[in-house]
PAKEBA-164855 format. One record per residue (C-alpha): residue in three letters; y, x, z. Coordinates in steps of 0.25 Angstrom, whole numbers, plus 2048, in hexadecimal, padded with zeros to 3 digits. Each point is the difference from the previous one (the first is absolute). Layout:
PAKEBA-164855
alaYXZ
...
This chain:
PAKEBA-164855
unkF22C57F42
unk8087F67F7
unk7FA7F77F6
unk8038077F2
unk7FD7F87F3
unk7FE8087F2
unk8007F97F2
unk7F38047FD
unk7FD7F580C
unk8067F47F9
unk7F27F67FA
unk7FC7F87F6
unk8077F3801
unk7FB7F77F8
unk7FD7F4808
unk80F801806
unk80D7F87FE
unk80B807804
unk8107FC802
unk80C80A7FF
unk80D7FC804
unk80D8087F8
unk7F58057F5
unk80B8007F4
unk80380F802
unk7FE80C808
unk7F580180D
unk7FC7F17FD
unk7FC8017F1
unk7F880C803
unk7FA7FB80A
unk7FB7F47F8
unk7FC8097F5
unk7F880880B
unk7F97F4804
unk7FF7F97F3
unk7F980F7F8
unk7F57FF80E
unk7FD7F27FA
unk80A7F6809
unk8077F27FB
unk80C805803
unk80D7F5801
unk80D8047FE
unk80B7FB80A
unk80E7FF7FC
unk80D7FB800
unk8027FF7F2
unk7F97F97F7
unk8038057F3
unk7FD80F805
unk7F47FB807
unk7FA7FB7F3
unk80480A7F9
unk7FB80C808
unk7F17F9800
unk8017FF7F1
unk80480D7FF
unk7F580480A
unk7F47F87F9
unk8058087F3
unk80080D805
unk7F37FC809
unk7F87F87F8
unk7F280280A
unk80B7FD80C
unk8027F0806
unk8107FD805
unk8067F2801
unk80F7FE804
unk8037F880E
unk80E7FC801
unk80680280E
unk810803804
unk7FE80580F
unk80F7FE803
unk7FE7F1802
unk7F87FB80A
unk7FC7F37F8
unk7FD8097F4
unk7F6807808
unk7F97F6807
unk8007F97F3
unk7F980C7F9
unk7F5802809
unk7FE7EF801
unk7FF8027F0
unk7F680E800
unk7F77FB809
unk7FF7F27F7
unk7FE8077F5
unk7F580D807
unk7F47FE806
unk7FE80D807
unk80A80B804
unk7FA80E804
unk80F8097FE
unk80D7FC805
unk80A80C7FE
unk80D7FC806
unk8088097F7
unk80E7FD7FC
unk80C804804
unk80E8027FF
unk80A80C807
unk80D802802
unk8057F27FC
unk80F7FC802
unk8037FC80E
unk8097F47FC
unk7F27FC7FA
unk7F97F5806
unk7F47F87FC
unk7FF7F17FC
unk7FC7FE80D
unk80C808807
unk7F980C803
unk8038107FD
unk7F98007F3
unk7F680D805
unk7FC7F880B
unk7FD7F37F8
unk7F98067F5
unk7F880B807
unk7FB7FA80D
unk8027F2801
unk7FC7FB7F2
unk7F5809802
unk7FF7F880D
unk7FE7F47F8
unk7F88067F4
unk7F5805809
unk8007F680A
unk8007F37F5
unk7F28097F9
unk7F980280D
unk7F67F4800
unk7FD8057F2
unk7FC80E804
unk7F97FB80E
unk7F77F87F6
unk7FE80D7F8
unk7FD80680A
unk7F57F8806
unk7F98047F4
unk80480E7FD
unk80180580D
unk80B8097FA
unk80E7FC7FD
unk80B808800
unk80F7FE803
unk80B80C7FE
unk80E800804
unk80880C7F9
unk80B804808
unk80680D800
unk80480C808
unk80F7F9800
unk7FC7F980C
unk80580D808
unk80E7FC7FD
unk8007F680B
unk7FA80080F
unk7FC7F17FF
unk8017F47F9
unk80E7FB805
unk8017F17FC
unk80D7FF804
unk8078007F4
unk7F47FD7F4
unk8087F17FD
unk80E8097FF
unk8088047F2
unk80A80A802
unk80C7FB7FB
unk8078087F3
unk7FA8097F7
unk7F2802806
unk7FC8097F5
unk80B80B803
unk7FC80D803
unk8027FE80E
unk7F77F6801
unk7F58097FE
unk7FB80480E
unk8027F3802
unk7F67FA7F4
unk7F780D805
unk7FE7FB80E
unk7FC7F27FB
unk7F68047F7
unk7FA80880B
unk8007F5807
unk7F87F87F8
unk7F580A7FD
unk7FF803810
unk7FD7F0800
unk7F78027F6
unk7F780A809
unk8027F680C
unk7FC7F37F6
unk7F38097FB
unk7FA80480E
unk8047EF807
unk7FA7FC7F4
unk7F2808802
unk8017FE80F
unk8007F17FD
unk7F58007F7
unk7F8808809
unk8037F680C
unk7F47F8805
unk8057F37F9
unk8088087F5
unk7F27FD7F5
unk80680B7F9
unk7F1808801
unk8018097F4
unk80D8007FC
unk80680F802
unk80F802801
unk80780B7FE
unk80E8087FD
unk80580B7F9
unk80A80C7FB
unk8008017F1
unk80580D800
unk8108047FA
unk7FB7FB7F3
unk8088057F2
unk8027F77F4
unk8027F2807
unk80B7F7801
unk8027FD80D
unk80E7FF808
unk8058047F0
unk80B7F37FF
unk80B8067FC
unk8067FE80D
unk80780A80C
unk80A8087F4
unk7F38077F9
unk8027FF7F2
unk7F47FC7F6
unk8008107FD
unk80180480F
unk7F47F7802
unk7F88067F4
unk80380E806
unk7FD7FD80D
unk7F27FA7FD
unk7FE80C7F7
unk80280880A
unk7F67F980A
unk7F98007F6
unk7FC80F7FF
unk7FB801811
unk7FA7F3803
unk7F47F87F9
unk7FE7F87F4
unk7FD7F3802
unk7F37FF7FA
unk7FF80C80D
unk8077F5809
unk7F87F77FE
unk7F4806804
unk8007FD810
unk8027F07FD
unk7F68017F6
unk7F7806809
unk8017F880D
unk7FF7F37F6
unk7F18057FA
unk7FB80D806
unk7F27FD807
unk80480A80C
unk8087F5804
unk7F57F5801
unk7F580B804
unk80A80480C
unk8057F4803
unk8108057FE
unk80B7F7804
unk80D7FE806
unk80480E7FB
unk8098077F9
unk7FF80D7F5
unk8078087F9
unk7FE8097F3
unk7FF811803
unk8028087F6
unk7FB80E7FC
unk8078107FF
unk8067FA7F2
unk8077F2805
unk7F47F77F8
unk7F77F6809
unk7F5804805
unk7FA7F6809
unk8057F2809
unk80080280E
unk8027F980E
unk80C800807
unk8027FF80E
unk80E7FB800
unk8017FE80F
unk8017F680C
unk80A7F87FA
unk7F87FD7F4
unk7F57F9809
unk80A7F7809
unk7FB7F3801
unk80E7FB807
unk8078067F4
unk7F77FA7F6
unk7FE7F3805
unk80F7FD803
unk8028037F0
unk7F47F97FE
unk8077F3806
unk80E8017FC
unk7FA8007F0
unk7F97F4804
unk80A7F9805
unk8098047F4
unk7F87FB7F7
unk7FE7F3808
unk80D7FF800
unk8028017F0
unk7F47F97FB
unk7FD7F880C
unk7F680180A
unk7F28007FB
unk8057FF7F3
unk7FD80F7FA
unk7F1801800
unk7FA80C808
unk7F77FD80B
């Protein structure tokens, strides 16, 4: 039978330091506030300083028994990312929660990232790469302690859009308007794209721990689908012909069949802190949120998503070319990581 996770089997968490990436808005600030109300030091990730700062003052106000700091981090640059991981481990002793949160869909395909890469791939998988891969000393170490440290990746049932991760094209601009709306399939199948390299990244990653001379003993790594979440900004850039008010339509309209965020947030939040997941030992796995007879969540479940989802080639070849990428841009041996 599946692994199903309930609320009521989130902790107390007052010993634990936790990081969200992308927790300025929708699934990523609920989730911090999830962690932070079970007693979590929660650090807020962003691109932006200024709303960074602002939602943790505005979230100390509203929360005054809660604990938030804001950690800069632009995921579309590799420097940026290494750089931000290099300063949180400085700065932090101990690391129990890494939710590897933000996102961005449905993004102009004549936009490329300051390294040259399609903008979805840059910011959801390989500054993620870099992120997770610059903080692992730091949560190896708390894990020698704790015995119990958690790493989420948040993908997304997008991943279906595509049947692989093609790297063919990921350094490519499409020449003209990339934000015209025949560009959408286009934009659709690279976001896909990176949240099928998400899955891929997650389940390496945990098999590399888990390898003899991984020392990753205690770190558990694992992936999700949020759900079709309502009242969250992601892919709303104005882009692909949809006018500000076709965009306010259409997410009110998503908004009436799918979850809330705070609802989305819930199989992230669980995988970072429920005790099932320590007490069974649950890793390299991914889950998904189910919902009752009236749409609302009931209850996170695991999710067997099939024999490509556990191909080592597959994994291991993405694995590798992200490497080298980043050797590449920064140099090698010059980004942190293991």
């Amino acid at each position: 039978m599946p692994i199903q996770l309930k609320e009521s089997d989130l902790p107390s968490l007052p010993s634990k330091t936790a990081l969200v990436t992308g927790a300025t808005s929708g699934i990523g600030l609920q989730t911090a506030i999830l962690l932070a109300s079970h007693g979590a030091t929660v650090h807020i990730a962003s691109r932006n300083p200024a709303k960074g700062e602002e939602t943790v003052t505005g979230l100390r106000a509203q929360y005054p028994s809660h604990t938030y700091h804001h950690h800069p981090l632009d995921l579309s640059s590799a420097a940026s990312a290494a750089a931000s991981a290099a300063h949180f481990a400085r700065e932090n002793a101990r690391l129990d929660i890494l939710v590897a949160n933000a996102g961005v869909a449905f993004v102009p395909v004549d936009e490329l990232s300051a390294d040259g890469l399609d903008m979805a791939f840059a910011v959801n998988h390989v500054g993620h790469f870099v992120f997770v891969r610059g903080l692992l000393p730091l949560l190896r170490r708390t894990a020698e302690g704790s015995g119990d440290v958690r790493v989420v990746v948040t993908s997304s049932a997008a991943y279906s859009f595509v049947d692989k991760v093609d790297l063919s094209d990921v350094a490519c601009r499409v020449p003209g308007d990339g934000g015209s709306v025949r560009h959408l399939p286009a934009a659709g199948r690279r976001y896909g794209r990176s949240k099928r390299a998400n899955i891929l990244f997650a389940m390496e990653l945990d098999r590399r721990l888990r390898a003899p001379d991984g020392a990753g003993a205690g770190v558990r790594v694992n992936v999700c689908h949020p759900g079709t979440i309502g009242g969250t900004a992601l892919g709303d850039n104005g882009a692909f012909g949809v006018p500000a008010w076709g965009s306010r339509l259409l997410h009110g309209l998503i908004s009436t069949v799918s979850l809330t965020p705070r609802e989305g947030a819930m199989t992230q939040t669980l995988l970072a802190a429920a005790d099932r997941v320590r007490e069974e030992d649950v890793h390299g796995c991914f889950f998904a949120p189910r919902t009752g007879w009236n749409m609302r969540y009931t209850h996170s479940e695991e999710v067997d998503l099939g024999e490509w989802a556990r191909n080592e080639e597959d994994a291991k070849v993405l694995w590798e070319w992200t490497e080298e990428w980043v050797d590449k841009v920064l140099g090698k041996g010059n980004w942190g990581g293991e």
